[in-house]
C-alpha positions as YAML, in Angstrom:
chain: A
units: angstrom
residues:
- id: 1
  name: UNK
  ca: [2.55, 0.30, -5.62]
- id: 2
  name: UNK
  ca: [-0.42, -1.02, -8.31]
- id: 3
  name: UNK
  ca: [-2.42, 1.46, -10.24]
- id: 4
  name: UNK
  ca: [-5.74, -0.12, -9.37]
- id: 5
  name: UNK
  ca: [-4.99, 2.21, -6.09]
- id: 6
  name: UNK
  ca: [-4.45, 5.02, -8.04]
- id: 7
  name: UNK
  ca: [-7.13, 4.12, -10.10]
- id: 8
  name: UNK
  ca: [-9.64, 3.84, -7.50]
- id: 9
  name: UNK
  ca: [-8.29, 7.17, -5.67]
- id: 10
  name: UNK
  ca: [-9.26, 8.99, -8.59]
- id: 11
  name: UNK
  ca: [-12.44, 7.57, -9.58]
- id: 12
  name: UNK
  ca: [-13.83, 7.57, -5.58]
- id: 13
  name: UNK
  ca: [-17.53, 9.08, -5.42]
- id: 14
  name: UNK
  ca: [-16.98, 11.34, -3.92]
- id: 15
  name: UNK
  ca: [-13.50, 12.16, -4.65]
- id: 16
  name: UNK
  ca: [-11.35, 12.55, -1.30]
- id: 17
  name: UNK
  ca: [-7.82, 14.48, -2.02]
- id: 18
  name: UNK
  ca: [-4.42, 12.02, -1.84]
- id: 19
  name: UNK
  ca: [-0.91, 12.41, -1.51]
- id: 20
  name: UNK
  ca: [1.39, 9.97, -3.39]
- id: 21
  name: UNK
  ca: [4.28, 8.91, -1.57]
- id: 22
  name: UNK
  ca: [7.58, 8.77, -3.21]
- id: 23
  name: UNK
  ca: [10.41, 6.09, -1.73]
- id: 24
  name: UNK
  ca: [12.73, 9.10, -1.16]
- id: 25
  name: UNK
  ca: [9.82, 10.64, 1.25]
- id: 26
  name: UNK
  ca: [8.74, 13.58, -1.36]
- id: 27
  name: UNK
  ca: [5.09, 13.98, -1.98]
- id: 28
  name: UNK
  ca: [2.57, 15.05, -4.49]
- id: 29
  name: UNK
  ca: [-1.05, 15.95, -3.44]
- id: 30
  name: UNK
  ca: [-3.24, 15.15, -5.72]
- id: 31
  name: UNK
  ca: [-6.62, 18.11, -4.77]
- id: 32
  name: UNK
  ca: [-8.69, 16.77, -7.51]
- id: 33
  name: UNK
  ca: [-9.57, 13.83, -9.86]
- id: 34
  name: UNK
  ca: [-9.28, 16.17, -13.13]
- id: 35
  name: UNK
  ca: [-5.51, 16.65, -11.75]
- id: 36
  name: UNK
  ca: [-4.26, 13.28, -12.78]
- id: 37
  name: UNK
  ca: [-4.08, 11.16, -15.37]
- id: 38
  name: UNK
  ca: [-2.74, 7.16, -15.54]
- id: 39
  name: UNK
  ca: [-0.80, 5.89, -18.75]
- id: 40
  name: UNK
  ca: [-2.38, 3.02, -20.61]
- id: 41
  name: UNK
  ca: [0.51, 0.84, -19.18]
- id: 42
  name: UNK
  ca: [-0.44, 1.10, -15.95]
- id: 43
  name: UNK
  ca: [4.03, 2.53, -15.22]
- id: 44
  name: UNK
  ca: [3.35, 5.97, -14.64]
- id: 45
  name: UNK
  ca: [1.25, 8.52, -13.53]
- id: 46
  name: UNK
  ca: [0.78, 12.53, -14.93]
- id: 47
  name: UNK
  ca: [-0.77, 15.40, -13.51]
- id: 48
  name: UNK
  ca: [-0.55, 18.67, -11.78]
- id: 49
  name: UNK
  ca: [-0.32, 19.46, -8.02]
- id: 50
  name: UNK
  ca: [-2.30, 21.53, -5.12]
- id: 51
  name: UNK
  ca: [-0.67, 24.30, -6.39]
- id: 52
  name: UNK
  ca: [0.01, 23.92, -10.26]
- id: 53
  name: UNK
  ca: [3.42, 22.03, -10.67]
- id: 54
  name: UNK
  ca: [3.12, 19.26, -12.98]
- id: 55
  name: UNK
  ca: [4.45, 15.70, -12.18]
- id: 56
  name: UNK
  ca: [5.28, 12.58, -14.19]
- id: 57
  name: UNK
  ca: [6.22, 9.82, -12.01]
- id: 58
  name: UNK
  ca: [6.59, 6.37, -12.34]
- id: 59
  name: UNK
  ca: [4.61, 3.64, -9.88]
- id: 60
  name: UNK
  ca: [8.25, 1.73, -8.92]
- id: 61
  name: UNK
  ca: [9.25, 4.99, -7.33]
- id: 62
  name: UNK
  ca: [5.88, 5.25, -5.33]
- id: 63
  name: UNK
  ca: [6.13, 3.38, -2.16]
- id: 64
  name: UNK
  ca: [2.14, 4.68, -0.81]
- id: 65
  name: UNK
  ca: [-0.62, 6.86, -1.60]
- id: 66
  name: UNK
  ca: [-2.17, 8.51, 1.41]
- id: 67
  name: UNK
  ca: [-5.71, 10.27, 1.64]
- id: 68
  name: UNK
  ca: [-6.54, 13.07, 3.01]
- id: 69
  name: UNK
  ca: [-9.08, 14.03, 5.53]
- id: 70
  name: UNK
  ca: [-11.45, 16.74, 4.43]
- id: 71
  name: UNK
  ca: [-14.31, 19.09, 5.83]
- id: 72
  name: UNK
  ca: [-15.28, 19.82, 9.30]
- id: 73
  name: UNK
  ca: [-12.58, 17.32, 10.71]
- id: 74
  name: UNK
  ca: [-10.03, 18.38, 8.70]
- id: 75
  name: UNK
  ca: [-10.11, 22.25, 9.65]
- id: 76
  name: UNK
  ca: [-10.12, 20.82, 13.43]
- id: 77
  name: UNK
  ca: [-7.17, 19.48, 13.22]
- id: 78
  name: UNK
  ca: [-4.94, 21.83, 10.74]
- id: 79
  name: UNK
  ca: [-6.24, 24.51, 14.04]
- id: 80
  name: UNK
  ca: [-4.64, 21.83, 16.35]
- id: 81
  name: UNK
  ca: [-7.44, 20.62, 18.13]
- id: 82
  name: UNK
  ca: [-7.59, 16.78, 18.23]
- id: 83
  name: UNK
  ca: [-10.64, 14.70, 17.65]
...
């Protein structure tokens, strides 16, 4: 994975959550562009969670980064209606 995705992730107006995607299947959602921070060196990424953990990962263990659907459609489906 690049950074520029990560990069662009965080800085999209307006900001729509993500979840990175680690090679070994975990995931970290990312709920807000204050959450994460990218090193200088573009080889890792910082930050905390949905729900407060902190992360430090580094971009060769990434193998996506997923976003999120938010708002109306979002609460149709998590009720399991289809749209």
């Amino acid at each position: 994975m690049k950074i520029d995705l990560i990069r662009a992730a965080k800085h999209a107006q307006p900001f729509v959550p993500f979840e990175l995607v680690m090679k070994d299947g975990r995931t970290v959602r990312v709920a807000d562009s204050i959450a994460i921070a990218l090193s200088p060196t573009g080889q890792t990424v910082a930050g905390y969670d949905a729900v407060g953990r902190w992360f430090y990962l580094w971009l060769t263990d990434m193998s996506k980064l997923k976003r999120l659907a938010v708002g109306k459609r979002a609460r149709r489906r998590s009720n399991g209606n289809e749209t």
